[in-house]
N, C-alpha and C positions, 0 to 999 in steps of 0.2 A: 469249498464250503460257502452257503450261500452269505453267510455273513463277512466273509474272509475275502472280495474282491480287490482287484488292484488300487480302484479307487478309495477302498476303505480305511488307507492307513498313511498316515503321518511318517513318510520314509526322510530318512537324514541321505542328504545328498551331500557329496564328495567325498573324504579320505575318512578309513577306518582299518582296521585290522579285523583280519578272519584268522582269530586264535586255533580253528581246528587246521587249520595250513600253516600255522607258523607265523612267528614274528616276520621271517624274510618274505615267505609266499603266498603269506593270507596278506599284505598291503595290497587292498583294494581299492576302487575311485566308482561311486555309484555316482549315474547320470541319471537326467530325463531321459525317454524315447528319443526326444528328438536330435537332443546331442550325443547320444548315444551313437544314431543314425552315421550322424556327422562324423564323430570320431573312428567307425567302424569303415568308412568311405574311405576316409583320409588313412586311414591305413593299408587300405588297398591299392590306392593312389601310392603310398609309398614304398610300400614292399615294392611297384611296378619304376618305378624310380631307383630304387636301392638294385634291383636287376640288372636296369638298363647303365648304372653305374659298374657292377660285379662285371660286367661284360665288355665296358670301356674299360677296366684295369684288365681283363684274361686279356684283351686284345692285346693291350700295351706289352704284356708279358710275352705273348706268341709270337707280336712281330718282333718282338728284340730276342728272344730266344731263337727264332728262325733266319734272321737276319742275315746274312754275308754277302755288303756289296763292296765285298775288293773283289769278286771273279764276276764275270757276267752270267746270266742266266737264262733258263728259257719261257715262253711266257705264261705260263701255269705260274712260276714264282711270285713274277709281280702283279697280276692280276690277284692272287691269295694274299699278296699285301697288301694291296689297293684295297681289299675289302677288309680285311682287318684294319685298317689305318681309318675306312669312312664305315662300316655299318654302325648304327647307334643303337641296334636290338640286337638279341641271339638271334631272334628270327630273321629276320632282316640279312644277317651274316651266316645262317646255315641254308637260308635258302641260295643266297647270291652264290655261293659255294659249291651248294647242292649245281645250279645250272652253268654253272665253269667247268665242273668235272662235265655235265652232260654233254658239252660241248667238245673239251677234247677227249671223249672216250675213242674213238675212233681213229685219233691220228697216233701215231708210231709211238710215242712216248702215253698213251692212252690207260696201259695199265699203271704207270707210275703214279700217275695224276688222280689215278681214282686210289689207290692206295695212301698218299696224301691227304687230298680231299674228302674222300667219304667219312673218315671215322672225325675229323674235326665237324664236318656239317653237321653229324650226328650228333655230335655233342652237342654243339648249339641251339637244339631246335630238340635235343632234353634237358640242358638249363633252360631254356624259354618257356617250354612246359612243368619243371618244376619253380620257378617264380612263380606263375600265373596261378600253381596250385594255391603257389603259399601266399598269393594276395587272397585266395578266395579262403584259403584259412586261419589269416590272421584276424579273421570275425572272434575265431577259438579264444584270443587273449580276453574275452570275456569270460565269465571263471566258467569252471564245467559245471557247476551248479545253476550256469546260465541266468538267473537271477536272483541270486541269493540278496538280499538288501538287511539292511538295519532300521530297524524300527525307532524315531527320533526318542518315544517314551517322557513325553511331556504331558503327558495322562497317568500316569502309571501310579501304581497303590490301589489299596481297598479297605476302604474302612467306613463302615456306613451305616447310620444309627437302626435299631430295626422297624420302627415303622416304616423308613423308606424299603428296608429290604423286602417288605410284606407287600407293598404296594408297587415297588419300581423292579427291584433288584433279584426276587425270587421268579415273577413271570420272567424276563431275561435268562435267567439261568436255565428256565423248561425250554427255550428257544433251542438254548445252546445244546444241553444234553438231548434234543431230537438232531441236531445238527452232528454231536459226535456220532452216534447210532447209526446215522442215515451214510457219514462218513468209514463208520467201519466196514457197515456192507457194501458199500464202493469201493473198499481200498483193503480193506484186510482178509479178503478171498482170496484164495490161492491162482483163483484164473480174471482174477480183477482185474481192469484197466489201468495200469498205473498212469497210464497219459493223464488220466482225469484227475489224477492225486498229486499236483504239484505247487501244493501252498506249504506243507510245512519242509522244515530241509530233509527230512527222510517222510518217505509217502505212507510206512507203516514199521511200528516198531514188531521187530519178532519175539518170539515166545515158544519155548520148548512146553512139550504138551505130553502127558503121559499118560496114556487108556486104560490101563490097567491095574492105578495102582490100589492103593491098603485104605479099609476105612478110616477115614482120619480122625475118629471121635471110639469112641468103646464097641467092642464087634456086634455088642448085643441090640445096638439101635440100628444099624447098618442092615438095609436090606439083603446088600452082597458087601461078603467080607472083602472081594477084589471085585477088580474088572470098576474101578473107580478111576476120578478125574483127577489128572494135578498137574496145575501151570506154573512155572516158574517166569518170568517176565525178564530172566538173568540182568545184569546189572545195564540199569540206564543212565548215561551220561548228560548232564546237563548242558554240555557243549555239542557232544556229537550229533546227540541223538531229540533232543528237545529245541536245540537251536538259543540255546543260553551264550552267548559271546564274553566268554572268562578268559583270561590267563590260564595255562596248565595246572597250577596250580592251586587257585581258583574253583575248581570244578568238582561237581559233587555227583555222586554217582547212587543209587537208590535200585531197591527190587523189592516184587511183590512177589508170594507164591500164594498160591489159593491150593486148597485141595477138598473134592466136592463129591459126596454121595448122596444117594437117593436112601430116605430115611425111612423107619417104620411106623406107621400109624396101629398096628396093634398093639395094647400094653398104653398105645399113648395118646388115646383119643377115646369120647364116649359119646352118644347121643342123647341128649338131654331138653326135658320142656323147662323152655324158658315163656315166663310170663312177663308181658310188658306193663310195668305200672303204669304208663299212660295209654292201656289199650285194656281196658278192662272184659273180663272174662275170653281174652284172645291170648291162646298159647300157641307157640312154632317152638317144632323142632327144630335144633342147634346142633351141630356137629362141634364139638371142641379137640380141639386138641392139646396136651398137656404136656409141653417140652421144658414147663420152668415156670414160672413168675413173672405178668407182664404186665408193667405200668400203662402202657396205650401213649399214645401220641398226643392226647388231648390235655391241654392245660386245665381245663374245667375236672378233667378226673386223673389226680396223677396218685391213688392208691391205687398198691399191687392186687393184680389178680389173680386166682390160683391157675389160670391157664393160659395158653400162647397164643391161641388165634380161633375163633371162629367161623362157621355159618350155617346159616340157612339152609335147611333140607326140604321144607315143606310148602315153599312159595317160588312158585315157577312160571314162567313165562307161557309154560304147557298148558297152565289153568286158565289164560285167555285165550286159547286158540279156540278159533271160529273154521272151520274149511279149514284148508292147508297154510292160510295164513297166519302168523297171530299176530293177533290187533295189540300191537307195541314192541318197543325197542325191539332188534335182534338181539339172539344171546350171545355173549363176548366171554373170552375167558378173564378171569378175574385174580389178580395176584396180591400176595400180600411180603411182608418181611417182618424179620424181628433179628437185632444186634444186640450182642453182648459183646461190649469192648475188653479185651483184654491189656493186663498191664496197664490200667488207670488206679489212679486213685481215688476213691470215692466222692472224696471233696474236692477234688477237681470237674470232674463230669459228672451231669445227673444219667445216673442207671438205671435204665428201662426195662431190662429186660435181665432176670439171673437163669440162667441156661438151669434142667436138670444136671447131677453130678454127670451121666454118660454124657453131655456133650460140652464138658470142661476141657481145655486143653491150657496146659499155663505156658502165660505169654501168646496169647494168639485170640484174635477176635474170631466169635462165631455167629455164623450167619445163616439165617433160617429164610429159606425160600417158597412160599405157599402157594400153591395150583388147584383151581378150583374152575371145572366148563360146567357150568348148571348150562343144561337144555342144548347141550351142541352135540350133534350125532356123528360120531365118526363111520366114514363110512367103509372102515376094515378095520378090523383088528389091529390094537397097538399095542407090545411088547415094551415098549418104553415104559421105564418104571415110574418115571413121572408123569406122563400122560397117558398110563394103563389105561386101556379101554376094552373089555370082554365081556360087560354085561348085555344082554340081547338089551334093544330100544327097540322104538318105532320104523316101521318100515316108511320107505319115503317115495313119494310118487312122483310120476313125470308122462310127458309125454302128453297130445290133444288133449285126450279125454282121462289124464291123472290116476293113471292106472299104477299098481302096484311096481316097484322094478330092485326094490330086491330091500333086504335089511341093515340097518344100521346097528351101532353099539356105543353103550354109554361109560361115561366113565367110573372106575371101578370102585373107587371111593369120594365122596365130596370133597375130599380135599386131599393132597397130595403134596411130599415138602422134600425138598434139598436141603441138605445141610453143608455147610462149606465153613472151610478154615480160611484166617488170612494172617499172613505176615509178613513185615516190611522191614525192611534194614535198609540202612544209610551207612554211605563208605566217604570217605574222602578220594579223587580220583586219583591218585599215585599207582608206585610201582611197590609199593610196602607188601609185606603177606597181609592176608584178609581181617588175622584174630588181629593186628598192629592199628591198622588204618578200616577197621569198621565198626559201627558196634553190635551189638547182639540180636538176631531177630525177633521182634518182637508186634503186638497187633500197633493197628496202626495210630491209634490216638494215646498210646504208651509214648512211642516215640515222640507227641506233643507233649505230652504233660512232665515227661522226665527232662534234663536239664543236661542233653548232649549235648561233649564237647569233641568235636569233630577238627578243629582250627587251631593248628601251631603257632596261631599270631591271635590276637586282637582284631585284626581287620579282618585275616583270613574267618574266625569265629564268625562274627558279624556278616559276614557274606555267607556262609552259611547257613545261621540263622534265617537269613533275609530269605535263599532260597526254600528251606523247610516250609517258609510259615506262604510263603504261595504257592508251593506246592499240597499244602494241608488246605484246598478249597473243597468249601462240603458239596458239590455237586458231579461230581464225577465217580464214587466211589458204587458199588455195582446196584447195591441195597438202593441208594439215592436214586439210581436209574431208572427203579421199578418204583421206587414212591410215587416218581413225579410222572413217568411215562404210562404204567398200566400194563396194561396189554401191548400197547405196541412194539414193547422190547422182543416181542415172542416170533421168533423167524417162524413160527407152525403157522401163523396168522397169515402166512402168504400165500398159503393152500384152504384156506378158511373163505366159505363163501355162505351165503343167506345158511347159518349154521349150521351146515354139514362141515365136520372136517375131510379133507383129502388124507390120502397112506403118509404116515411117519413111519420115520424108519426106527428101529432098538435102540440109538442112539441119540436119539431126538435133543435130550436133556441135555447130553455132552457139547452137543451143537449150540447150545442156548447158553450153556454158561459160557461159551470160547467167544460166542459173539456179544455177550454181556462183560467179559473181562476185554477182547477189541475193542469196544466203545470205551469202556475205562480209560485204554491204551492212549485211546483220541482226544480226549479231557486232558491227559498228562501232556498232551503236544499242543494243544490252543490254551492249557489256562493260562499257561505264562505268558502268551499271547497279548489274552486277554486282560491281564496283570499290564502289561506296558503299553496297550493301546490304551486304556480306561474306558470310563463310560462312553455306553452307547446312547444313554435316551437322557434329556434333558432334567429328567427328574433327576435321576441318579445323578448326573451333575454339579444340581446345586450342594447336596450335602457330599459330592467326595473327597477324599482324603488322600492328599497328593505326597510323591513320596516330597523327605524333608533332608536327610542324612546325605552323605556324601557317598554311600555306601550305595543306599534306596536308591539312588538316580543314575549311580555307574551300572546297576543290572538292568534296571529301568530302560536304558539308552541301549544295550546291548541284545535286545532281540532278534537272533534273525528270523528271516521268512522267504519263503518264494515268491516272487511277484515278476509277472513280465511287462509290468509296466516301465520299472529301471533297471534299466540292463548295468551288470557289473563288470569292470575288466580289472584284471590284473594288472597291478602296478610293476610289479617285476616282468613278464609279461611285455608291458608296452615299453618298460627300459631295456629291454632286450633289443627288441624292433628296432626302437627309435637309437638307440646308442649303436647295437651293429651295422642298420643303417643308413644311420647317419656317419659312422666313419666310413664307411665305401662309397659313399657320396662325393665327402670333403677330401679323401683319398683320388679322387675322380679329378677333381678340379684342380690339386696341389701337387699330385704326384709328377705328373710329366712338367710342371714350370719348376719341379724341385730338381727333377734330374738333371733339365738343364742349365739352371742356375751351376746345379755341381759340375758341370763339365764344361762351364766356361767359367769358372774360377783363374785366375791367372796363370797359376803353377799347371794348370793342364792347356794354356792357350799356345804348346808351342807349335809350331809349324812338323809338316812332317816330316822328317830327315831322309834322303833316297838317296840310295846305292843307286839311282837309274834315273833319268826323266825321256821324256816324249813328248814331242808335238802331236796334239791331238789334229783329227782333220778339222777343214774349217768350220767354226762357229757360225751358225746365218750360212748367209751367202756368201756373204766378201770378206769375212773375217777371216785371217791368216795369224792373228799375233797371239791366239790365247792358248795358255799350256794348261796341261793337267798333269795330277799327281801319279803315279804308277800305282797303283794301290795296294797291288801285292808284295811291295816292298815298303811298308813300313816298318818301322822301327818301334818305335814309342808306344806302349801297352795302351795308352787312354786314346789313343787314337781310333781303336778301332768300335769304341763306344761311341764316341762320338759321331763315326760314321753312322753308325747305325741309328741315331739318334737323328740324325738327321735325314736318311731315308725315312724313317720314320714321321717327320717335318715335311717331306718332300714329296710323302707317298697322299698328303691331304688333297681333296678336291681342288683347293683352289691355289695350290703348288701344283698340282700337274696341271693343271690349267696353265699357270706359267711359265712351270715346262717347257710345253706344247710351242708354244707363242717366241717364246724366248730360241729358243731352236730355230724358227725363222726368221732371228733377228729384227723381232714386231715388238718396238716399248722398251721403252729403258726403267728398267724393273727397279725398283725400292723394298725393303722388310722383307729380303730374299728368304730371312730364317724363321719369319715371323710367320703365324697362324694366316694373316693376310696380306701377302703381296700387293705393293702399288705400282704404276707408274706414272713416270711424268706426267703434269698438265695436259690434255688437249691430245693425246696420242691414242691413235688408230691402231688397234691389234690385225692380225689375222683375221678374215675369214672363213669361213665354210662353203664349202665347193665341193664337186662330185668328178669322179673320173669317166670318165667315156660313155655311153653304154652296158649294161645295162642300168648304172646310176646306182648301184649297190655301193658305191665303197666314197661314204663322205671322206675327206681331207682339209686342212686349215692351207690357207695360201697366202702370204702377203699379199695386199691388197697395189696395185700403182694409181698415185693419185696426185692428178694432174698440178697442184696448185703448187706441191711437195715440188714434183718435176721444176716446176716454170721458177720455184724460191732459188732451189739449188744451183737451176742455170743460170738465173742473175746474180748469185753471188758470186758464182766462178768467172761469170763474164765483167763481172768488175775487178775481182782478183786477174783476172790475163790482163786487162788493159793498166792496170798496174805495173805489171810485170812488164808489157811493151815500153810504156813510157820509162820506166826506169832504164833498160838496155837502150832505148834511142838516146837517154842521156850521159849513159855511160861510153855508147860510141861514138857522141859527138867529143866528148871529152878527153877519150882516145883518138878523135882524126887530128884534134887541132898538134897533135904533135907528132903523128906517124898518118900523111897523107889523108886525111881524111874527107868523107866527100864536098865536093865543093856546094855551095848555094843553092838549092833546087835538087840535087841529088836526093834517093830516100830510099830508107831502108825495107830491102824485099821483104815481103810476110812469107815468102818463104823459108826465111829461115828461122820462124820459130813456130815452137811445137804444134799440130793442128788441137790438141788438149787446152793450147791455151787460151781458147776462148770458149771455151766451158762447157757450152751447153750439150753439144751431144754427148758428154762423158756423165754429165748431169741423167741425162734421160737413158742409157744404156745401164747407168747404177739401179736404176726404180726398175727397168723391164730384168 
């Protein structure tokens, strides 16, 4: 609606409830675009974080479920470890997986490997792809109503003296009722767009429609006793369906029914000269018709007349035609109304109109619909009983030289009327039967002027109240539509061109009231609207009347609407997200320092008891002294957690880096159990080298390096001449008392060790 843009409304941003969801599921949080934008990112960003956490615990789980290093294995095992231990994606771990099986499908254990592997890959790389769904639909935790918002209602009320309403307040209201009109035929057709209908929370309310039914007034005015109209609008919710933000019990539910036939003009119509006292000696015939007593609209004349409506039969647009032109306005159809309010009180409303007895109905207002096309030719016969047309007209010309092309037909009477019933009732919206919690159908300014008590409470009353008296706004009701529109309520006017009418079909009139009671329908979904946004134009402004009550500004604030300017998300919704997570996140970073906090607890630090041990082969190179545990003969239950636990530690990038190194006795290693391994200061690892030709097959190699060499041979060659000089003093100390040699004598270097001076044992350890 063109008044209804995003821009046009005062939206309350952050925390509300959406009572039609519930206290838990309607806690909503409205943003701007732009942090909307932001929050809808950030939650992509963390679903893809919350994944990449889900898949660091499945891993933790599969490698310790798959675990068992007390036997040795073959290397499909630990490569599937190795990648469970370092991938940081699904993808990432079904692919690397995927190309391990590719690798050994061919060697001898080939179908084991792909039976292993294939259905893990598999899975990984469908969590990988169901994450990725759920980052791109976690946009969904904005509600499904996509932008449902609240209107702040810091304008709201109506109350405005009437000379503004005559000058500010009534032209705005023609605005609005061209705007419900133009909104029902966009939105209340059965093959309508509903894309383009998405300002109020429902794009069209429904309404049960019945073709055929009874006249709804005395049979005897009734053109056709059946094959008549009647809508029921069954009951509308102030919450669901109008977009009112109440408590359940809070909410008020209302229906209209109409029921409408095509009336008779014989018996109740006559033509007559009427002379104008200010047109002396000039008489025109008048068509009248006589359905009752009817005051007229005009303040200057409010005595009753003895008839309902008039016109003009004898002054036509015909009488200036020149050529095939006529020189002034085209002819337009012409409508009129007349209401008799049912169930009022006299001295509450002034009554305008008293209906003849056939078109009394108690408790029910009637509504009289007048059709009148002076000077419009249709150009086929119309069967419609309110736009009959079978009288022969003028033939109409066309064509270069405006030759004849065939004939037209005029309408059959000057004037032509609908009659139509209405009643409305008002429910409380519970679970109660109807006769408990509604009251009585009755027309519709009944239901104002009597003193319904719909509210088990004081407050709940008052809220009701509040809603009646805005929903009783005098511009929406069908009569209203045709006062202030004219002609243009008339869907036949879209086949109407330089006044020829186009074929109507036998139902014509059916059509016109269905889309004169959908536009009603659309007034019922923008007043409250327009109730909590308030004035639109400055005049109306200075005199309005803002609500006051505690009562007026809780409905006031409670409007919804659609708008895609502030996108809405679910607050349950994003505590989902953000709380499931957020625990497999902090599960991620806590779980594996928890395990093993528990399993080096004291009471599980013991050593592991062996029926057996063995010397492993050597360590490095030259290592001969380190043993290892037999594994298959443990004892102690928590030990084998522990192992596992620590392959698991050991299976990390930069543990098997250590590994590697430490194997070739490269670096005296520190934080052996720790995420990151050190070593000493200043110490040279392995490195990387190729085997022969063809240079396919890298390898790590201890490095010999000369300075190492040249350190070790001069400590050892000062450790040997230690060693000499201690033995020449021990055998001088031994000669002086068992022959020893004499003065100049000295001792052969032959007889002590060629190791003892150092240096080639020094440089034989490095090669």
């Amino acid at each position: 609606m063109s008044s209804s843009g995003g821009d046009y409304h005062d939206v309350h941003l952050g925390f509300w409830t959406d009572w039609a969801q519930g206290r838990v599921n309607g806690a909503t949080i409205t943003l701007t675009r732009t942090n909307g934008s932001l929050l809808i990112a950030f939650l992509a960003l963390f679903v893809a974080a919350t994944g990449k956490s889900f898949w660091r615990l499945l891993c933790l789980g599969l490698h310790q479920l798959l675990s068992d290093p007390t036997v040795s294995h073959e290397g499909f095992y630990h490569q599937r470890q190795a990648i469970l231990r370092n991938s940081d994606t699904a993808l990432q771990g079904g692919w690397e997986l995927f190309t391990v099986v590719l690798a050994w499908r061919r060697s001898r254990s080939g179908q084991r490997v792909i039976r292993r592997g294939i259905p893990l890959a598999a899975f990984a790389v469908v969590m990988s792809a169901s994450f990725s769904l759920a980052g791109i639909f976690s946009s969904r935790v904005s509600t499904e109503q996509t932008s449902e918002v609240l209107l702040s209602g810091a304008s709201c009320d109506r109350d405005i003296d009437y000379p503004t309403f005559v000058r500010e307040y009534a032209p705005w209201t023609v605005q609005r009722q061209q705007e419900f009109l133009f909104y029902a035929r966009s939105c209340y057709q059965d093959n309508s767009d509903i894309e383009g209908c998405n300002f109020f929370v429902k794009p069209r309310l429904q309404f049960q429609r019945e073709t055929n039914a009874s006249c709804p007034f005395d049979n005897s005015i009734c053109i056709s006793e059946w094959g008549n109209l009647r809508i029921d609008t069954g009951f509308i919710n102030t919450n669901d369906d109008l977009g009112m933000n109440t408590a359940p019990g809070d909410r008020l539910e209302f229906r209209h029914v109409y029921q409408c036939a095509p009336l008779k003009t014989e018996s109740y119509s006559e033509l007559v000269d009427y002379e104008d006292p200010r047109r002396q000696n000039q008489t025109t015939k008048i068509f009248r018709l006589f359905y009752g007593e009817f005051a007229g609209w005009s303040v200057f004349r409010p005595e009753y007349q003895n008839y309902t409506y008039q016109v003009p039969t004898n002054i036509t647009y015909a009488d200036l035609d020149t050529g095939s032109t006529p020189l002034g306005p085209l002819p337009d159809y012409q409508l009129g109304y007349a209401t008799a309010w049912g169930s009022v009180d006299p001295a509450y409303f002034n009554i305008s109109y008293r209906p003849v007895p056939q078109l009394l109905v108690p408790e029910t207002d009637t509504i009289l619909l007048f059709l009148s096309a002076p000077d419009i030719s249709f150009l086929s016969k119309v069967d419609d009983p309110w736009f009959s047309a079978h009288q022969i007209g003028k033939s109409f010309r066309g064509g270069d030289e405006g030759q004849e092309q065939g004939g037209t037909f005029d309408q059959d009477t000057p004037v032509s009327t609908l009659g139509c019933t209405r009643q409305v009732q008002y429910c409380r919206a519970s679970n109660e039967p109807d006769d408990q919690r509604c009251e009585p159908l009755r027309g519709l300014r009944g239901t104002i002027s009597r003193d319904i008590k719909l509210g088990k409470n004081e407050h709940q009353q008052e809220i009701f109240d509040t809603l009646m008296a805005l929903l009783d706004v005098n511009y929406v009701p069908i009569e209203y539509l045709v006062a202030a529109l004219g002609s243009q309520v008339l869907l036949a006017k879209s086949s109407l061109s330089q006044a020829q009418q186009g074929a109507l079909p036998s139902n014509q009139w059916q059509l016109e009231i269905e889309n004169l009671i959908s536009a009603n329908l659309a007034g019922f979904q923008g007043q409250l609207i327009d109730a909590a946004k308030g004035p639109r134009t400055a005049g109306i402004a200075k005199v309005w009347s803002y609500a006051e009550s505690p009562v007026q500004k809780q409905i006031c604030s409670n409007q919804k609407i659609i708008s895609t300017r502030y996108p809405s998300f679910s607050v349950l919704g994003l505590s989902i997200i953000l709380g499931i997570g957020g625990l497999v996140i902090l599960l991620d970073f806590v779980l594996e320092p928890t395990i093993r906090r528990i399993h080096e607890r004291p009471h599980l630090k013991r050593k592991p008891s062996l029926k057996g041990g063995y010397t492993r082969p050597p360590f490095g190179l030259n290592s001969t002294s380190k043993t290892d545990t037999d594994l298959t003969k443990i004892e102690h239950p928590s030990d084998a957690g522990t192992l596992r636990l620590a392959e698991w530690n050991a299976n990390s990038t930069l543990q098997l880096q250590r590994l590697a190194h430490e194997a070739l006795d490269a670096g005296t290693w520190r934080r052996t159990s720790s995420s990151v391994p050190i070593t000493s200061p200043n110490q040279h690892l392995a490195r990387l080298g190729f085997m022969e030709p063809p240079r396919s097959h890298p390898y790590l190699f201890k490095p010999i390096i000369v300075e190492d060499i040249i350190n070790d041979g001069k400590r050892e060659f000062e450790q040997s001449e230690e060693k000499l000089e201690k033995r020449i003093s021990v055998a001088r100390d031994s000669g002086a008392d068992n022959n020893m040699p004499g003065q100049g004598e000295r001792v052969e270097s032959a007889d002590l060790s060629p190791n003892d001076h150092g240096i080639s044992s020094a440089h034989s350890r490095h090669t």
